[in-house]
C-alpha positions in Angstrom: 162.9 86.8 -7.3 165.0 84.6 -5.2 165.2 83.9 -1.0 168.7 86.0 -1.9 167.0 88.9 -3.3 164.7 90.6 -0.1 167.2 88.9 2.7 164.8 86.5 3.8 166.3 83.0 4.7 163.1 81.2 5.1 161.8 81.3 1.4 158.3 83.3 2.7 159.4 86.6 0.4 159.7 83.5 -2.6 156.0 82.3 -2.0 155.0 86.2 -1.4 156.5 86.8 -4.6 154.9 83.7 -6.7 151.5 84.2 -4.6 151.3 88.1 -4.7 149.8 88.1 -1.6 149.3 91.5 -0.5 149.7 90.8 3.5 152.5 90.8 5.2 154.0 87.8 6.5 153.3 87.0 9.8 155.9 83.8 10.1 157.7 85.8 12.6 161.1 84.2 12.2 163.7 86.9 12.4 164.2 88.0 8.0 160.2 88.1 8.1 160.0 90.6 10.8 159.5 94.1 10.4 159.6 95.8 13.8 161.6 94.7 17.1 159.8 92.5 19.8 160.1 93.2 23.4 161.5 90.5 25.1 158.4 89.5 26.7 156.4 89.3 23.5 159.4 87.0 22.1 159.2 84.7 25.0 155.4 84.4 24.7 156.0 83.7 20.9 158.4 81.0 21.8 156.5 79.7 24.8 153.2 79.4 22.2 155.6 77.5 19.9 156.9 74.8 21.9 153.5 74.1 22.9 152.7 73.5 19.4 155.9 71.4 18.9 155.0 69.3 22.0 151.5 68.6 20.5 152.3 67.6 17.0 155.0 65.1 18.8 152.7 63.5 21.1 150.3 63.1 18.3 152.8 61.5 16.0 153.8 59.4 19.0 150.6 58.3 19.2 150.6 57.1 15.5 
């Protein structure tokens, strides 16, 4: 099985496939996701991840 295969564009359905996980991914990019956000939930998703972007750069500043 290939990214091409399922639709997904981030290669998690590949490692899903190799891994036979039996969750679901939880990635949440948008060929991952199974059911539509509310906009409020996508913002707080997005707010959550530049926080984590922000961190990881000020700690490789730092190196």
């Amino acid at each position: 099985m290939n990214a091409s295969d399922s639709g997904c564009q981030c290669g998690c359905s590949t490692m899903t496939a190799v891994t036979k996980a039996a969750e679901p991914c939880g990635c949440g990019c948008e060929c991952c996701s199974t059911t539509a956000k509310s906009t409020d939930q996508e913002i707080a998703e997005l707010k959550e991840l530049r926080q984590s972007v922000d961190r990881r750069l000020a700690e490789l500043g730092q190196s």
